[in-house]
Legacy VTK file of the C-alpha trace (Angstrom):
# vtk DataFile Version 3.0
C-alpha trace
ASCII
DATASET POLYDATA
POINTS 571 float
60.730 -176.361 -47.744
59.882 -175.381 -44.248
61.598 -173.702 -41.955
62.578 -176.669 -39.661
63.726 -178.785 -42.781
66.180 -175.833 -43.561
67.706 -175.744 -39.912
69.661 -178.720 -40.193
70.508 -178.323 -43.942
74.468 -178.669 -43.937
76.128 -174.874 -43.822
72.911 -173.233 -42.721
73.367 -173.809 -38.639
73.141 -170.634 -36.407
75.565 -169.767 -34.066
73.834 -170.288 -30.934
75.728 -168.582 -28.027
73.715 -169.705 -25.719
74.271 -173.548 -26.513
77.137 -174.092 -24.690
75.590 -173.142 -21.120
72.546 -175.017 -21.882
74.078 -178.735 -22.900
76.822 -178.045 -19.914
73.602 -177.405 -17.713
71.778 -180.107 -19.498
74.224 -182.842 -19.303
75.504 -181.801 -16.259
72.262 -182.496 -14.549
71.590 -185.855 -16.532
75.348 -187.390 -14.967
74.470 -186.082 -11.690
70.810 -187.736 -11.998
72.924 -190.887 -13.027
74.898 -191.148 -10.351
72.062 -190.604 -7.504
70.145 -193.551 -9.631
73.179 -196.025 -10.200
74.952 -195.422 -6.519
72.389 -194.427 -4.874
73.732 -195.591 -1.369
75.612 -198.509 -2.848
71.991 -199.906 -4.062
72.737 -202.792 -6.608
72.201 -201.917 -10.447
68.696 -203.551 -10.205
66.472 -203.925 -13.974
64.903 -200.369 -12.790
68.195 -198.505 -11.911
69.772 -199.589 -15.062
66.788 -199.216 -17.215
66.536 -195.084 -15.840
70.268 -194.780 -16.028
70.458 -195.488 -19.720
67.448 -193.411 -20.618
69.518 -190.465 -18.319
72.657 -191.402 -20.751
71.184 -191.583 -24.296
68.222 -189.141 -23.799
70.309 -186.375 -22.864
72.652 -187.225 -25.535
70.500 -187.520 -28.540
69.020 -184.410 -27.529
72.409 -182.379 -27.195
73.279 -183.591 -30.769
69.891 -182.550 -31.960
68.662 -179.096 -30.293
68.694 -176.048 -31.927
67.211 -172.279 -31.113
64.406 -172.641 -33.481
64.194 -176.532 -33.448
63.346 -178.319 -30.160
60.103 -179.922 -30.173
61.118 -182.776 -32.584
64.143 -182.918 -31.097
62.665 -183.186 -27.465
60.244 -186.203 -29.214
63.189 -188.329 -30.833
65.250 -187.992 -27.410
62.578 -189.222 -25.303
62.395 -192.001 -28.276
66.141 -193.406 -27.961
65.668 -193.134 -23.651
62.950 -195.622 -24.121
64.603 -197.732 -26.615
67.848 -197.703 -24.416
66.049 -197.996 -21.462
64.000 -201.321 -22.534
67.124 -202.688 -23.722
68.492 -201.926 -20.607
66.225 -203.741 -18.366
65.939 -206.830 -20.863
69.845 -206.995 -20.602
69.702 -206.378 -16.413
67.218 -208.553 -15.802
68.394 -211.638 -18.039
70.895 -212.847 -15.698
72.298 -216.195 -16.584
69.141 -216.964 -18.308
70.538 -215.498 -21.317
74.252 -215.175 -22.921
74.467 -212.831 -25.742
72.891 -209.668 -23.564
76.265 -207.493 -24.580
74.875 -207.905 -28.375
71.619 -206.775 -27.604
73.056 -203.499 -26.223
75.445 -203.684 -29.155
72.596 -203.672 -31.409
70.933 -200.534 -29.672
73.717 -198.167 -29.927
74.028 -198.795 -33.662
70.286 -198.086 -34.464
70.251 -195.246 -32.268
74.060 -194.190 -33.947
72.396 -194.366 -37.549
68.994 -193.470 -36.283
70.875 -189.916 -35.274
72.082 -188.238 -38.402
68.869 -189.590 -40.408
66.868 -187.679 -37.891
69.367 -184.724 -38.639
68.826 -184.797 -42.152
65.220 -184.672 -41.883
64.174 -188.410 -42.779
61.103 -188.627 -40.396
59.666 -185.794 -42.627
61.177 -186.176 -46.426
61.752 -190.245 -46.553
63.513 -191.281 -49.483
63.519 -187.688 -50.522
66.020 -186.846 -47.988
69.087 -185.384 -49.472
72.257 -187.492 -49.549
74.926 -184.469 -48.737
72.609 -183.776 -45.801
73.218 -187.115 -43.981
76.478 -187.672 -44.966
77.039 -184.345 -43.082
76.015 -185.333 -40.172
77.090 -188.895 -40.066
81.017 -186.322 -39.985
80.078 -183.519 -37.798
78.458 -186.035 -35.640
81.602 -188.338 -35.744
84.328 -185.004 -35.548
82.149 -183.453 -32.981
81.974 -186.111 -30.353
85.206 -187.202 -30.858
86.029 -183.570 -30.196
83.740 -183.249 -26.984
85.278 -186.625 -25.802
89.087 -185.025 -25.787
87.479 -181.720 -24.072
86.614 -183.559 -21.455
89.774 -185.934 -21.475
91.884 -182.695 -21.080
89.372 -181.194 -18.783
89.865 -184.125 -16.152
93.989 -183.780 -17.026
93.669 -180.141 -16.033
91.298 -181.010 -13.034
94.098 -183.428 -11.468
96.598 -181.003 -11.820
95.220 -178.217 -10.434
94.349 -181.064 -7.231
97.593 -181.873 -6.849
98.762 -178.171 -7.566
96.710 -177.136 -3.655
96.881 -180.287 -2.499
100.925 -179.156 -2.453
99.721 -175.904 0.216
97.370 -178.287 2.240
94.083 -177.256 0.110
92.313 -180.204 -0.424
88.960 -179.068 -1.234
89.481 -180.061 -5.246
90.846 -183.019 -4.461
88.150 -184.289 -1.853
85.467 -182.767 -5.166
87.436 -185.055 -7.243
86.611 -188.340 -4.892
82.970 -187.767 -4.757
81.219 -189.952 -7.152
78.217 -186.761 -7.913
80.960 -184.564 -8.785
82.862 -187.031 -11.453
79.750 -187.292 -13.227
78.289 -183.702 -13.090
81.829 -182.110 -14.162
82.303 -185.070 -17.185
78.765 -184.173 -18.399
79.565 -180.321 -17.857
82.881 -180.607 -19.773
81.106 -182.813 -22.460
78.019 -180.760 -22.998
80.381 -177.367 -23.084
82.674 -178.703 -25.614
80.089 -180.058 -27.708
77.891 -176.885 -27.290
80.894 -174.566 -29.248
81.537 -177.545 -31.909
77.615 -177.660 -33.071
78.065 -173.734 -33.133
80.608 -174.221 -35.470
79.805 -176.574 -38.190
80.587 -174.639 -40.739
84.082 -174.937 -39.682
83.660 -178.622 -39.452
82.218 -179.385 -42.658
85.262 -178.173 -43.740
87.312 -180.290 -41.737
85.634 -182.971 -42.887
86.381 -181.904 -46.150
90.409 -182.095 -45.160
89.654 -185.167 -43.235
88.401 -186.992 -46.131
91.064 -185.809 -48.481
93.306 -186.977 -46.252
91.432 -191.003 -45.875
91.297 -190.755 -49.824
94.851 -190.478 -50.427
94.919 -193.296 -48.263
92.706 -194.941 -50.402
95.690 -195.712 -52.991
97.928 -197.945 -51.213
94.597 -200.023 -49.583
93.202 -200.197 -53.114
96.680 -201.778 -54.310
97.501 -204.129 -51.172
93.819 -205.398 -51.200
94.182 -205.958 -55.320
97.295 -207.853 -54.896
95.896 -209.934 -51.755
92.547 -211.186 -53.281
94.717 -212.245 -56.823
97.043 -214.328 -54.532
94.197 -215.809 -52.707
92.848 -216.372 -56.156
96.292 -218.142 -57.672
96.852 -220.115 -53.709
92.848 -221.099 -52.927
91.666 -219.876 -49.819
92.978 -222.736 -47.680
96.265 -220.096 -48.124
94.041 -218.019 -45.971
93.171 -220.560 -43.576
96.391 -221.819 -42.257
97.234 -218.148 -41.728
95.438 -217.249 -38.715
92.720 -219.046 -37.227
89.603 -216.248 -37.002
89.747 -214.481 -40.472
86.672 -212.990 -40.338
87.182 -210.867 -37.937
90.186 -209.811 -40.024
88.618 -209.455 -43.320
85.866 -207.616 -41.654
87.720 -205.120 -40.625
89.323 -204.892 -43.706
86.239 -204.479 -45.515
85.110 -201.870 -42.940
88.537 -200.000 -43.902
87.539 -200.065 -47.418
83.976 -198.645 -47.421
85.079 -195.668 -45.101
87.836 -194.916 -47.484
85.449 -195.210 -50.678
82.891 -192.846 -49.272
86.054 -190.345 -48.538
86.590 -190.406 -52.403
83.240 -190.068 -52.920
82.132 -187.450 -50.956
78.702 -185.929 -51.227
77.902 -185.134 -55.046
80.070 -185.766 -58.098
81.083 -182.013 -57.907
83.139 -182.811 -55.119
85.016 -185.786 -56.224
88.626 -185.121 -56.785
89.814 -185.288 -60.526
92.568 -187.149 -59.291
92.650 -190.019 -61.914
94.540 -192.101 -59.380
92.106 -191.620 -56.649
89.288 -192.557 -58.910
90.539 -195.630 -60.049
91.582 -196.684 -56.324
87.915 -195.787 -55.116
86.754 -198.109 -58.064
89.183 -201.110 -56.833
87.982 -201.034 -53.156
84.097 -201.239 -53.923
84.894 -204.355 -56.441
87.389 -205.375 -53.233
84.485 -205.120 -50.291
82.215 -208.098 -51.642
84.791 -210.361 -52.380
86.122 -209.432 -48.579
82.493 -210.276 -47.136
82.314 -212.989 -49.157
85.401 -214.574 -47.500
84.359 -213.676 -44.369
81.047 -215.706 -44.592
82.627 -218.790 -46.609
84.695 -218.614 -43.465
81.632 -218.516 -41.186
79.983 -220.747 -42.528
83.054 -223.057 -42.330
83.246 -222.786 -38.608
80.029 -223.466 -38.122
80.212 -226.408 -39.826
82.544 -227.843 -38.361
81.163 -226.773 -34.824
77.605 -225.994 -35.364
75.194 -223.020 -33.926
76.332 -220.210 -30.908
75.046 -217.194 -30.129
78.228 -215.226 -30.869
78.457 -217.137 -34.453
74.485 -215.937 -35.109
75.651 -212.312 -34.032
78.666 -212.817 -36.432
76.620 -213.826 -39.182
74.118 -211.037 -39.157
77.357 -208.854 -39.388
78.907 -211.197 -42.135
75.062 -210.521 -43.907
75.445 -206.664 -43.731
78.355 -206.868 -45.150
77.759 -208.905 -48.108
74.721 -206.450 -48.307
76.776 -203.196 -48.588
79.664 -205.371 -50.752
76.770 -206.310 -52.989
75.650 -202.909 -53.512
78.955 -201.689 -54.262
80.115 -204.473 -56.379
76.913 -203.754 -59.024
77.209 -200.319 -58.873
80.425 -199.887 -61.183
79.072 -202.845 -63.214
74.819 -201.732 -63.845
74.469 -199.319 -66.752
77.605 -196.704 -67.419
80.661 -196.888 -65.757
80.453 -193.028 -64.988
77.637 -193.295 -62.887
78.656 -195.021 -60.268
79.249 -192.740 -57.441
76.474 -191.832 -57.238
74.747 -195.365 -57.430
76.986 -195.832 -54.173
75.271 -192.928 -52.609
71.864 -193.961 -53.384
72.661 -197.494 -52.232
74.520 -196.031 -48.404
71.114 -194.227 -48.090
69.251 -197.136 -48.761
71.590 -199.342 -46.517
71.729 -197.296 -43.114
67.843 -197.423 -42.782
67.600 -201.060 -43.706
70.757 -201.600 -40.990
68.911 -199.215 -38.591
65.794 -200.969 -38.972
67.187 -204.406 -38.293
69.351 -203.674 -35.671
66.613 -202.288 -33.766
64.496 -205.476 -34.123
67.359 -207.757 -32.910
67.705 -205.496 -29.653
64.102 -206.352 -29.374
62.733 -209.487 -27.433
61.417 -210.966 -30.872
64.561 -214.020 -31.036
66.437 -216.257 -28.335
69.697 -217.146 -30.594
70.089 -219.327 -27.326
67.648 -221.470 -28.153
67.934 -221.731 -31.559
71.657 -222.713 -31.219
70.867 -225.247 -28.231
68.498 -226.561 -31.335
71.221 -227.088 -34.057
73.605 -228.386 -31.245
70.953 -230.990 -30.076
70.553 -232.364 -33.904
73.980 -232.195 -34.617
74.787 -234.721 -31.657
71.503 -236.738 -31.960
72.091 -236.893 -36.158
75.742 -238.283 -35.551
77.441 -235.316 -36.895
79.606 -235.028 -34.362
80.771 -237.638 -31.907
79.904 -237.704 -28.275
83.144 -237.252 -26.980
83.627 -234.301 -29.136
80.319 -233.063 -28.371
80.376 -229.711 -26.242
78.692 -230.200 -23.661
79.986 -227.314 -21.445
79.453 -224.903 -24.233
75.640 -225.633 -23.448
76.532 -225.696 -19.702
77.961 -222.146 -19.818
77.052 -220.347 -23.486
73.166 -220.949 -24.567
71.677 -219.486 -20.951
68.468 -221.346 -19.778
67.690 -223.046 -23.511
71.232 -224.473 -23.096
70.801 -226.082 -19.745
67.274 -227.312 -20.908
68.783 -229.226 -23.563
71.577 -230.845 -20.973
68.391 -232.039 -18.288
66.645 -233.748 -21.418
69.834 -234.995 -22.551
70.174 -236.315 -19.075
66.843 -237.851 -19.401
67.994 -239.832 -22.912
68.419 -243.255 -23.521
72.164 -242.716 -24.230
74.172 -244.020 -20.636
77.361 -241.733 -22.238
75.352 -238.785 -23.032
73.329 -238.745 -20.284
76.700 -238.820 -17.876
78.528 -236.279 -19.561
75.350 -234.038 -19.808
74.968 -234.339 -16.277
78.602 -234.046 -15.169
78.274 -230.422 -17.500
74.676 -229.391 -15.841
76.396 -229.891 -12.579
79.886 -228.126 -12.925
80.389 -225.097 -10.915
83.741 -224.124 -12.898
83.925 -223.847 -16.488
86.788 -226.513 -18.163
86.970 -225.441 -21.893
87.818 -228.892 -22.558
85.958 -228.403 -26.153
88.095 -224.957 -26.542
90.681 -226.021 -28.741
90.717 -227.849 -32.276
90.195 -231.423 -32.686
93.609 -231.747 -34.365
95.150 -229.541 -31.499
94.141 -231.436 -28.874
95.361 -234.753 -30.674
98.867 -232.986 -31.017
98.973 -232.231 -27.189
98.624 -235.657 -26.131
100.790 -236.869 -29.136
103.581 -234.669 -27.209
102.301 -237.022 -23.421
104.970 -240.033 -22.252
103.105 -241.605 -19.546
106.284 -243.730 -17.673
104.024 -245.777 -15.443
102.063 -248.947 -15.714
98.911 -247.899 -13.654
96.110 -247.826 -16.681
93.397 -246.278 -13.652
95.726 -243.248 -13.342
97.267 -243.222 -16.765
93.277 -242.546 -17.640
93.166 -240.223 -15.360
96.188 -238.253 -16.242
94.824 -238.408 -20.300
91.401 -237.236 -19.233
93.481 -234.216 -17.387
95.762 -233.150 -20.088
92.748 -233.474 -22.760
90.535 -231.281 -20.738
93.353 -228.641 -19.484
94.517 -226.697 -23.285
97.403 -225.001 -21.614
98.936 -228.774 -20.580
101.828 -230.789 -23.356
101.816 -228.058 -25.849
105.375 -229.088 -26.232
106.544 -232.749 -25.309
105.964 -233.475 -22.140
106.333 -235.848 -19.196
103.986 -237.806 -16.626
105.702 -239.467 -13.734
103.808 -241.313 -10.561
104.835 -239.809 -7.249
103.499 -242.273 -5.130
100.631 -241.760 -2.695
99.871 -238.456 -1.459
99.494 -237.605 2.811
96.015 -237.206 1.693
95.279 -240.365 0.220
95.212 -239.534 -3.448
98.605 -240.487 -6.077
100.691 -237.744 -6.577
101.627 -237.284 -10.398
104.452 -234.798 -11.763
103.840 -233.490 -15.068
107.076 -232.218 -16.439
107.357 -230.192 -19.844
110.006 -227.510 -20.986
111.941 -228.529 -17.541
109.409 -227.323 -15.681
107.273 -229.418 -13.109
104.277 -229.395 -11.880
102.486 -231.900 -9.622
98.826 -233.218 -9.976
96.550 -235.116 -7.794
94.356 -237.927 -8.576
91.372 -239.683 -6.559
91.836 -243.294 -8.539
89.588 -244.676 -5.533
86.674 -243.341 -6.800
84.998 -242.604 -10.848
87.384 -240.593 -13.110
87.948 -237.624 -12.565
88.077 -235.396 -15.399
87.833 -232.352 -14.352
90.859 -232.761 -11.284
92.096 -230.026 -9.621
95.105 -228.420 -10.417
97.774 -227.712 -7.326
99.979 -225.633 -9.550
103.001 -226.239 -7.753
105.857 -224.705 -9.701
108.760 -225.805 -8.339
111.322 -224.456 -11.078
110.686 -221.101 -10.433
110.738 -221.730 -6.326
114.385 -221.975 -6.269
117.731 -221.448 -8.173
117.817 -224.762 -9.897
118.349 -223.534 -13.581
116.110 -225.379 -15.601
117.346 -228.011 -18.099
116.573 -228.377 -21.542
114.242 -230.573 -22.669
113.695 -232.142 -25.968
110.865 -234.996 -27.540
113.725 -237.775 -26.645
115.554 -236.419 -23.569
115.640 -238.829 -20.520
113.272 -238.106 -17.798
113.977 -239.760 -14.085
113.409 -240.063 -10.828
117.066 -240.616 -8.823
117.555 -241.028 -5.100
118.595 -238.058 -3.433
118.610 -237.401 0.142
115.125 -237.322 -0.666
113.453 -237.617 -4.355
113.772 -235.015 -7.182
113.213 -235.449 -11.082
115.485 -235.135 -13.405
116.086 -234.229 -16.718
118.820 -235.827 -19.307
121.132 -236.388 -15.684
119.877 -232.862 -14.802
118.021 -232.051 -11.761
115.157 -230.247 -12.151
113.185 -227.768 -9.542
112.823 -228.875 -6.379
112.820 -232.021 -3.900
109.045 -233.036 -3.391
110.293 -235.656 -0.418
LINES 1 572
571 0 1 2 3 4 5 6 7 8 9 10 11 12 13 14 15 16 17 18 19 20 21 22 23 24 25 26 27 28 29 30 31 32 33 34 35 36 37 38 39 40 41 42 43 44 45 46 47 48 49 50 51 52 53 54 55 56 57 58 59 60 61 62 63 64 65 66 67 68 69 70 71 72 73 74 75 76 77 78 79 80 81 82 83 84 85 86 87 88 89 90 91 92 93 94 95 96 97 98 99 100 101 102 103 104 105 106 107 108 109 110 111 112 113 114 115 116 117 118 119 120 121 122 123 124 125 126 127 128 129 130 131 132 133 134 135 136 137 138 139 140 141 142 143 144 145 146 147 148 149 150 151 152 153 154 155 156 157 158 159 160 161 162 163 164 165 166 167 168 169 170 171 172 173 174 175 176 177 178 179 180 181 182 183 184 185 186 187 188 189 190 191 192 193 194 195 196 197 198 199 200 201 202 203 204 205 206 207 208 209 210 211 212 213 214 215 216 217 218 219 220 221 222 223 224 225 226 227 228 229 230 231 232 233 234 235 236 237 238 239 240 241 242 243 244 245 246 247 248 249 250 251 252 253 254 255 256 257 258 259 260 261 262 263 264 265 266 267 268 269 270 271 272 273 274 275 276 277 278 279 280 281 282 283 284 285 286 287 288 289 290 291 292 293 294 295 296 297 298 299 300 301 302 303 304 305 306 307 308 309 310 311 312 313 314 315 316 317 318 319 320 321 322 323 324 325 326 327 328 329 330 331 332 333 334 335 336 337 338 339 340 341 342 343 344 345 346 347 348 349 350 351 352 353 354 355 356 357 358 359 360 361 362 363 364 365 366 367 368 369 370 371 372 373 374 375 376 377 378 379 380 381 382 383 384 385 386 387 388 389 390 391 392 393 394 395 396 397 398 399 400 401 402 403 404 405 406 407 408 409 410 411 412 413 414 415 416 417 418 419 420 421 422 423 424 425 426 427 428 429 430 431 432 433 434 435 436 437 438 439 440 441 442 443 444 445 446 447 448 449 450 451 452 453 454 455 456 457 458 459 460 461 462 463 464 465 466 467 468 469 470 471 472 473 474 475 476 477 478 479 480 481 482 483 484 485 486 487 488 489 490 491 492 493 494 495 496 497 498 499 500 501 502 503 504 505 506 507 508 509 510 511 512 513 514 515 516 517 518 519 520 521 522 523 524 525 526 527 528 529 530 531 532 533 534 535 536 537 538 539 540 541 542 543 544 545 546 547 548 549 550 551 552 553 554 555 556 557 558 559 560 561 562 563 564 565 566 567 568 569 570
């Protein structure tokens, strides 16, 4: 083995006194370059300023995690390689615009490539490939993690400090660390200092932090017990209730059993450490590992019956693409760990889970680099599956989304509302247009079917006028926050400004409305707001599905409620 695979090998780092100084000077200089490139002047964050500033960020970075005395020319070469990743995802994502919606995911999908891309590099994958040792990237993947963290509350305490010692001269008219502390060059150069410092004396002690992480995961395994038996009991009572148990519990499980799962693979790794040798003979601890890998598939699986259900019931979206190449990794890595008690001896199959994370982290690596790429619009293809879902009768045009398109699919959404404009379809064409035009987003489509239904269930229109009783239903249906308990509509009369004045009243509270019945509907009518219950001392009534709702004569007009008066006079 050469000499450079050796230098990263786990307990064989140098102490490097000189490491500190040089990532304080190092990533001192790369915040300082970042703030001349993203303030430069107040200049706007332009494709080209944000393109250099995250190549200044992640360059400097990967390089500080990765430098050694004897080792920099690899290094130097993988650093420059995550600036120019970062830095083309970067300009893609700054130069997008409106034109595209899911830009935050392509970012997203950067920093985990580079993230897993890191300790591989560490462990010497470039050179060995799949004869890279596990303990060596499991290593890094905690000194990394414990290391960071560490730098991060160095410099978290270093700014504490900083303030105080501000406000410490600023007390004997010294303001010299306090004006520092307001110049943008200086924020970045001393965070970068602080961060580089702090990081410098943590990679000079990894021998002291691989065993922390040692402690650490001792520590997550015991915690492995109790997840192993909550997790055992909840998938046997989703068993015995069907997952509809799960459904009527919160609306967005997958996020939930995500996380869950997430929970469950850190804490099996923690039991199983890096080689069987270091596995704890705890029989209990053993046995829990075994119960959270069966537990992770059956998790993933419920989180992509659950996508899957979603978006059949509301079709293709960027975010739900993004969710379901999560959803897929983690069906991948609940797969893996699933077989691996179950193919060949029971004994074995630790370190079938090893061989399967290694195998894992460079597939994940690998595809979440492509996705940051320029290779799929997820815009598009949703605007696709939304357009045959409408034109197939799936879903009915007044359910339709139309907005989502408007606001959520960039340019391959609003290319689907100008053809729809274009269609044969009078209704579609209107409501296509009325959404390609809208300034403000509505969210009428935000809410349930079924929800929606309830709210206007809970709506007593007490007037006769079917122009503004339309008016007031197309309101309420488009506003989610409007008759989520019952509620109230009462006609005011014409306003100074021409238009009829309605007062919606729910949970004694009142608000007043304006229509413009003179010309087409108007479904998307402004809201005045005007909360007269909290303007004045009136306590406000109670209010129940039957109580009596009125207008009386008062010196001028007021509502009110079960003989009550409620809020204020509006004549």
């Amino acid at each position: 083995m050469s000499e450079g695979e050796t230098d990263q090998a786990p307990g064989t780092q140098a102490d490097w006194p000189l490491r500190p100084w040089m990532l304080a000077a190092l990533l001192a200089l790369a915040g300082l370059a970042v703030h001349f490139v993203t303030d430069s002047a107040g200049a706007d964050l332009v494709p080209w300023r944000a393109a250099l500033a995250a190549a200044l960020v992640f360059g400097p970075l990967a390089f500080a995690f990765t430098l050694d005395r004897a080792r920099w020319k690899e290094p130097l070469v993988f650093a420059g390689v995550v600036a120019l990743v970062m830095a083309g995802i970067a300009w893609r994502a700054s130069s997008a615009g409106d034109r595209h919606a899911d830009q935050a995911f392509w970012v997203a999908a950067g920093l985990v490539a580079i993230t897993l891309a890191l300790p591989l590099f560490q462990a010497g994958f470039h050179r060995l490939r799949w004869r890279t040792a596990y303990d060596r990237t499991h290593f890094h993947v905690w000194t990394d993690a414990i290391s960071g963290a560490g730098a991060l509350v160095f410099t978290g305490v270093s700014w504490l400090l900083l303030l105080l010692l501000a406000a410490l001269f600023s007390a004997i008219d010294i303001d010299l660390v306090e004006d520092l502390i307001d110049e943008g060059w200086f924020g970045w150069s001393f965070s970068g200092a602080a961060f580089g410092a702090a990081l410098g004396v943590l990679r000079n002690q990894l021998k002291i932090i691989g065993t922390l992480q040692s402690v650490v995961m001792l520590v997550f395994s015991i915690i492995a017990v109790p997840l192993a038996v909550a997790l055992a009991i909840f998938l046997l009572s989703v068993l015995a209730s069907g997952i509809s148990v799960l459904w009527n519990a919160t609306e967005s499980p997958t996020p939930l059993l995500l996380s869950v799962a997430v929970a469950g693979f850190v804490l099996v790794n923690a039991v199983v450490r890096n080689a069987d040798h270091e596995v704890s003979g705890n029989r209990a601890l053993r046995w829990a590992a075994l119960v959270l890998a069966l537990a992770i598939f059956p998790l993933a699986l419920l989180a992509a019956i659950s996508t899957g259900t979603r978006i059949a019931e509301y079709g293709l979206s960027p975010e739900r693409l993004w969710g379901i190449v999560a959803v897929a990794v983690a069906v991948a890595y609940g797969l893996a760990y699933f077989v691996a008690p179950i193919r060949g001896r029971l004994p074995g199959w630790m370190e079938r889970v090893r061989s399967a994370n290694m195998h894992l982290a460079v597939a994940t690596c690998v595809l979440a680099f492509i996705l940051a790429l320029p290779l799929f619009d997820f815009g598009a293809i949703s605007a696709r599956n939304q357009l045959a879902r409408l034109e197939s009768g799936k879903v009915a045009v007044d359910e339709f989304d139309f907005d989502a398109l408007r606001w959520d699919f960039g340019d391959a959404g609003r290319n689907a509302l100008a053809r729809l404009t274009e269609g044969n379809d009078p209704d579609i064409a209107d409501l296509a247009n009325e959404a390609l035009e809208a300034e403000i987003r509505t969210y009428r489509n935000a809410e349930r079917n079924d929800e929606r239904d309830s709210r206007l269930a809970n709506l007593r229109l007490q007037f006769e006028d079917a122009a503004l009783q339309e008016l007031v239903i197309q309101h309420v249906r488009a506003s989610a926050w409007r008759c989520n308990a019952p509620c109230v509509a009462l006609d005011l009369g014409m306003g100074e400004n021409g238009k009829r004045m309605v007062a919606l009243v729910e949970g004694g509270r009142v608000a007043q409305e304006e229509f413009d019945i003179s010309g087409p509907a108007d479904k998307d009518a402004v809201e005045r707001a005007v909360d007269v219950a909290t303007l004045n001392e009136v306590p406000e009534p109670g209010q129940s599905e039957g109580s009596t709702v009125e207008i009386r004569e008062w010196t001028g007009r007021r509502i009110y409620i079960d003989g009550k008066p409620a809020g204020q006079p509006f004549e």
